[in-house]
N, C-alpha and C positions, 0 to 999 in steps of 0.2 A: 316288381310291382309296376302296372302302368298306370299312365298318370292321364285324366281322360275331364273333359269339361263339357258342360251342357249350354247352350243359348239359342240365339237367334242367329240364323245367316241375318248379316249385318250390309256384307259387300264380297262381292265374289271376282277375283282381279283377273284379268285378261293373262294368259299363259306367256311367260317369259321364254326364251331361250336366254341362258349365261353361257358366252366364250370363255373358257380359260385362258390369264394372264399368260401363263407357263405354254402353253400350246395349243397355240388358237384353232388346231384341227379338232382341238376337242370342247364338247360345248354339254348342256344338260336343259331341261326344262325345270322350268320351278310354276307354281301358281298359289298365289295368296288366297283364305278364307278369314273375313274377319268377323267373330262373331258378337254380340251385345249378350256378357252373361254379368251385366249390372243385375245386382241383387235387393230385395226390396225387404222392409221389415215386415216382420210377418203380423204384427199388431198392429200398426198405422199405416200398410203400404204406402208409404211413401220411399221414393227411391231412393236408392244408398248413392254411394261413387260412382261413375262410369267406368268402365270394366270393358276392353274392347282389346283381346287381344286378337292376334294377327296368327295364324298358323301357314308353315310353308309346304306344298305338296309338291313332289317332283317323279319326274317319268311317269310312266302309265295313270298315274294316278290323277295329273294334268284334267286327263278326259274325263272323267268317272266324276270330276266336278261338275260335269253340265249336267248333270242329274238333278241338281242339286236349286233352287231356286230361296232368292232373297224373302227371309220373312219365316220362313222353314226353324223349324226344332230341331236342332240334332247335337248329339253327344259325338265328340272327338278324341280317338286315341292317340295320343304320340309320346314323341320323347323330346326331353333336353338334349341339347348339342352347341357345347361351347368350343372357343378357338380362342388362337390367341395368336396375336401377330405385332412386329414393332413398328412403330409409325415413322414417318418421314425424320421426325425429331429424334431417333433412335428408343424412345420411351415403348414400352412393354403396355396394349391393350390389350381387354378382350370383350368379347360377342358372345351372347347367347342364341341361339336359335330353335324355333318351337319348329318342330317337323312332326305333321301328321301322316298319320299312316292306316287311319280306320277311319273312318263314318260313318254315323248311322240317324237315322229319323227316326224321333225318338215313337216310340213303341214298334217298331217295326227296321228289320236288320237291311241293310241294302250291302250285296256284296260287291 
């Protein structure tokens, strides 16, 4: 089942390169979309909670963001992706991570 959410391009983040800790010849892009899909009552529209999550894109898909302008509709497909790692203190964390993998405006599919 994918799991997909609709809002507003909110902030669209300048493209990262990440070095790997392990072997710094190796490195990847990532690039942030954060969207505003704060939801409103449908009898008083008045606004709910803020709702601003952040989705991470990496390689190819980096570019395929500049399509893409603040203010925009679109619906986003991705997955969950959690880790787990132990801290300095030897204590057991862990991270989730939203990674997109589709986009679209909404009525219309952009590939």
């Amino acid at each position: 089942m994918a799991n997909s959410m609709t809002g507003k391009i909110h902030k669209i983040m300048p493209t990262e390169t990440i070095v790997s800790k392990k072997d710094p010849s190796k490195s990847f892009q990532k690039r942030t979309m954060v969207l505003d899909c704060t939801r409103f009552d449908q009898f008083t529209g008045q606004r709910g909670y803020d709702n601003y999550p952040s989705f991470d894109f990496s390689g190819d898909k980096c570019a395929e963001l500049d399509s893409y302008q603040v203010g925009q509709i679109v619906t986003i497909t991705f997955d969950l992706q959690g880790s787990k790692f132990t801290d300095s203190n030897g204590k057991d964390r862990w991270f989730t991570s939203i990674r997109g993998y589709k986009i679209e405006m909404k009525g219309q599919t952009q590939q």
